[in-house]
C-alpha positions in Angstrom: 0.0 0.0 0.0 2.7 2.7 1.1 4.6 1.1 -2.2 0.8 2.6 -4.3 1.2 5.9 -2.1 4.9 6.7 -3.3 4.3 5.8 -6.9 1.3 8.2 -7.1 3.0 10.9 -5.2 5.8 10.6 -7.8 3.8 10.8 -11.0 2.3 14.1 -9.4 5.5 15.5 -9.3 6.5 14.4 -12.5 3.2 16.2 -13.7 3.8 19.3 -11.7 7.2 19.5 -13.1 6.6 19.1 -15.8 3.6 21.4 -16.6 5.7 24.7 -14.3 8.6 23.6 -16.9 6.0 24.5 -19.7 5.2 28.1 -17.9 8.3 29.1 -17.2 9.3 28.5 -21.1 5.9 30.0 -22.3 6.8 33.4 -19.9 10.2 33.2 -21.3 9.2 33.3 -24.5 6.9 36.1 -23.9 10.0 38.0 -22.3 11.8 37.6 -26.0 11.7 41.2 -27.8 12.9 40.6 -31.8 14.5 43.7 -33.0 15.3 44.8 -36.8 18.4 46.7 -36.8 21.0 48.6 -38.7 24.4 46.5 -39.8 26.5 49.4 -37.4 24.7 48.6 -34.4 25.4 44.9 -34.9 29.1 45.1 -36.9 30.5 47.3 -34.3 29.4 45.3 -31.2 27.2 47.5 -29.6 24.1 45.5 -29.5 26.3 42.4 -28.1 27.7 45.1 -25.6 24.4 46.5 -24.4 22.0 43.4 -24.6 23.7 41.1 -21.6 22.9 44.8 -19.2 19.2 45.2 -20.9 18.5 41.7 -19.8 19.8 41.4 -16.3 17.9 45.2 -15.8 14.0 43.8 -17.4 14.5 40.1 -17.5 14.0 40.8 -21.3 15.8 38.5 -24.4 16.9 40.9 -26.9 16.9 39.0 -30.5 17.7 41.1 -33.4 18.0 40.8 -37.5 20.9 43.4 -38.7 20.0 44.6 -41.9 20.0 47.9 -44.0 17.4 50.4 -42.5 15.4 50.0 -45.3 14.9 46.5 -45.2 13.9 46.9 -41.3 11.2 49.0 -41.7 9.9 46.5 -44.2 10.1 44.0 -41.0 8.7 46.0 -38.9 5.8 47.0 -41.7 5.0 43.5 -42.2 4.5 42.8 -38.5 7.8 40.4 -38.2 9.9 41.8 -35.4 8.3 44.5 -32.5 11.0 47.3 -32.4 13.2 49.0 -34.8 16.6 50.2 -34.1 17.4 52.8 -37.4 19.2 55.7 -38.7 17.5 57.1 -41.8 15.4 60.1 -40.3 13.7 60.7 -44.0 11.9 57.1 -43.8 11.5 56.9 -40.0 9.3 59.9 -40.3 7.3 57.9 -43.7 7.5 55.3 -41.4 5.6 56.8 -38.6 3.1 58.5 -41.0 1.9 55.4 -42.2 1.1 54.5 -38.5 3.6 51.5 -38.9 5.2 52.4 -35.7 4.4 54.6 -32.5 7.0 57.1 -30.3 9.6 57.6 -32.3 13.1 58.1 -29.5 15.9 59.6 -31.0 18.7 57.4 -29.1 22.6 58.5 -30.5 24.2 59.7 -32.9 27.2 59.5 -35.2 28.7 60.9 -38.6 29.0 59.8 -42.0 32.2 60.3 -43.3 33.8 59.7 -46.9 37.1 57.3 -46.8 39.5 56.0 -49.3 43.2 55.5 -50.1 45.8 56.6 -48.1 47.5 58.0 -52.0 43.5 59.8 -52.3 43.7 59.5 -55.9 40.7 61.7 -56.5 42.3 64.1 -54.5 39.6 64.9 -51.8 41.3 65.2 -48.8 39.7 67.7 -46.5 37.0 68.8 -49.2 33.6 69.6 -48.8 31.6 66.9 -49.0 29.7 68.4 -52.3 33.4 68.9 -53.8 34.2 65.4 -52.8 31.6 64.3 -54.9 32.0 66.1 -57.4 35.7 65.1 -57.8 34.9 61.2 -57.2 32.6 61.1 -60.2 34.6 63.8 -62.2 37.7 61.9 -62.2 35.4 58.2 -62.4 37.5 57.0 -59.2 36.0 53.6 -58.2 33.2 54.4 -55.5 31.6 51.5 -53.4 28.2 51.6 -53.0 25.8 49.7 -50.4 22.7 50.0 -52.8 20.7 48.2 -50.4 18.3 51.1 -48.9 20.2 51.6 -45.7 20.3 54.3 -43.9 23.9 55.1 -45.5 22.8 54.4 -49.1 20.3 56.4 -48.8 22.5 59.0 -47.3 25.2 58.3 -50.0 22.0 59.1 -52.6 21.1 62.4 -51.2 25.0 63.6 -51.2 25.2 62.9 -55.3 21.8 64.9 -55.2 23.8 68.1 -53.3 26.5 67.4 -55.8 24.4 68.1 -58.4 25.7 64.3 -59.6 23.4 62.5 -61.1 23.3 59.3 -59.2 26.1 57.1 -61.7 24.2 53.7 -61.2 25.3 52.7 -64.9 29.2 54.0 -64.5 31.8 51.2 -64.2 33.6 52.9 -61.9 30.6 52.7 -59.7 30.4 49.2 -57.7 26.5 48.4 -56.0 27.1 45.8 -53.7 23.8 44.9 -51.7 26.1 44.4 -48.8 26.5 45.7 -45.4 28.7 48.1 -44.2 32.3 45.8 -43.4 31.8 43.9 -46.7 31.4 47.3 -48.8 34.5 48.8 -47.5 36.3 45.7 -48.1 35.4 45.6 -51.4 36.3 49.2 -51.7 39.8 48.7 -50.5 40.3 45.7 -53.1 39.5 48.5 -55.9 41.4 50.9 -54.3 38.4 53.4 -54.3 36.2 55.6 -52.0 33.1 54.4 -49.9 30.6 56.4 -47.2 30.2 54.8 -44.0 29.5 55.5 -40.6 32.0 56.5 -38.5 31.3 53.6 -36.1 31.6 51.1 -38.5 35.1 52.8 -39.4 36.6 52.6 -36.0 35.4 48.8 -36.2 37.1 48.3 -39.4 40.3 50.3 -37.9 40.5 48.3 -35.2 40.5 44.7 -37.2 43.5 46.3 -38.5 45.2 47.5 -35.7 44.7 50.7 -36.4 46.6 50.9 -39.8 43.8 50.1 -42.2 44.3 50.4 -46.4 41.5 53.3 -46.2 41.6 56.0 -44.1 39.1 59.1 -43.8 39.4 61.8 -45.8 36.2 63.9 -45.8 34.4 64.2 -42.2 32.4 67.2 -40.1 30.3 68.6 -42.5 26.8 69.0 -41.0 24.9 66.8 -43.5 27.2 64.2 -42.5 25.1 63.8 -39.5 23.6 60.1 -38.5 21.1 59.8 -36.0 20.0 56.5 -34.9 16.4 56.4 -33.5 14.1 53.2 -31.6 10.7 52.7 -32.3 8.0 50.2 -31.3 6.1 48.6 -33.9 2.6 49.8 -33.9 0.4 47.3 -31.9 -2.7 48.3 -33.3 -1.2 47.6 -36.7 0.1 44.1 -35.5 -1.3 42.5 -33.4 1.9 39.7 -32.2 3.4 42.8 -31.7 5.1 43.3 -27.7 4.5 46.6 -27.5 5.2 46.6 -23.7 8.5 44.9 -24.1 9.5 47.3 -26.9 8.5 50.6 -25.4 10.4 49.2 -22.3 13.3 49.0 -24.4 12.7 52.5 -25.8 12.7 53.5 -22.2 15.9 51.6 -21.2 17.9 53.4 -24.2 17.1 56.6 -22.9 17.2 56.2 -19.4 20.4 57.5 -17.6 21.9 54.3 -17.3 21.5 53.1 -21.0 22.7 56.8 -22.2 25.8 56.1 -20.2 26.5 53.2 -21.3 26.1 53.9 -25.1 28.7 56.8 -24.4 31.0 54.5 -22.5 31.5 52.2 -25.4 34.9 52.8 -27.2 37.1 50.7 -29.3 41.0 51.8 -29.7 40.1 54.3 -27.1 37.1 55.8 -29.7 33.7 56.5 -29.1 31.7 55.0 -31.5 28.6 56.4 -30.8 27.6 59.6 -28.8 24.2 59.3 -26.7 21.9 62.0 -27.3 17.7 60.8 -25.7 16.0 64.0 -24.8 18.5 66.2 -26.3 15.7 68.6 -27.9 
């Protein structure tokens, strides 16, 4: 009889084990936020950086896609991931208009800037970025494009616009890669040519090569040249999967004193990659 007892106590345990393993993975899923990204935020390490702190703070699983801006607001449009992490102000604000996502926080901030060989064949060194440009295509220097939609294509796109260029899509000496950020400059270097990037990405790329990398910048702190990076939830009325709470705790996290700090406190090579700037306005 006592043999009947323990058997029966035991397959209740087993049951009850089993069923509060099957809530706590449920409620651990539900604490996964997916993310859409930028190729910087991911290339440089930040994200890898930041997301071990966000987790022990809110008990939250960051999971994130890096991709060109443009293709993350796709993601975020087709209800695929709940929070955006971008830097391409222009479609953000499209973005937002659309009702595809709600409170839009502007989080940091870097610069584009223009690099290429060391020699500058093109001879832009210290230019204006319009000059730059102008020089670039005047001269038919090889120039590596992302031509993906990012946030720096579509930066890269505007500054042919300033030049007055028209955009040289069909040129030989223009090279469309559909790649991120690393992989373009590499490419670049191979030609010996020019690229735009963010100068995040750059200090990464420096630092694989111990600081003594084949390209090197030669156009920077022009105003235009400005890249803000921005977070914003995914609309829930729009998507219903969407984790709004999770994502606008993130949003909060970002810009909270802590996550500010932090952001400013990442460095490679002694370098900031990325300067902090919530509630700046």
């Amino acid at each position: 009889m006592r043999r009947n007892i323990g058997l029966k106590t035991l397959v209740v345990l087993v049951a009850l084990a089993c069923t509060f393993a099957a809530a706590t993975s449920l409620f651990a899923a539900d604490k996964v936020l997916k993310m859409a990204t930028t190729t910087s935020t991911d290339n440089t390490g930040l994200l890898d950086y930041l997301a071990p702190v966000f987790k022990a703070d809110t008990g939250i699983e960051l999971q994130w896609v890096a991709v060109g801006t443009g293709k993350a607001l796709a993601l975020g449009k087709n209800c695929d991931v709940d929070v955006l992490l971008v830097h391409d102000p222009d479609s953000e604000k499209k973005f937002m208009e659309e009702g595809s996502g709600v409170e839009r926080t502007e989080i940091m901030y870097n610069d584009f800037v223009i690099i290429g060989p060391k020699t500058d064949p093109a001879g832009i060194k210290g230019k204006h970025v319009k000059d730059a440009m102008k020089a670039i295509a005047a001269k038919k220097m090889p120039f590596t494009s992302r031509a993906d939609k990012s946030g720096t294509h579509m930066k890269e796109l505007e500054l042919w616009k300033v030049a007055d260029v028209a955009i040289p899509e069909k040129e030989q000496w223009y090279v469309q890669t559909g790649q991120g950020m690393l992989p373009t400059i590499t490419i670049a270097a191979e030609k010996n040519g020019y690229t735009l990037t963010d100068r995040g990405t750059y200090i990464k790329y420096e630092a694989n090569f111990k600081g003594n990398p084949p390209l090197v910048i030669l156009v920077e702190g022009d105003k235009s040249l400005l890249n803000q990076y921005s977070v914003i939830p995914v609309n829930p009325k729009k998507c219903a999967n969407a984790k709004y709470d999770l994502a606008k705790e993130y949003s909060k996290w970002m810009a909270s004193p802590k996550g500010q700090k932090l952001i400013a406190d990442f460095k490679l090579m002694n370098k900031q990659l990325f300067t902090p700037n919530a509630g700046a306005k």
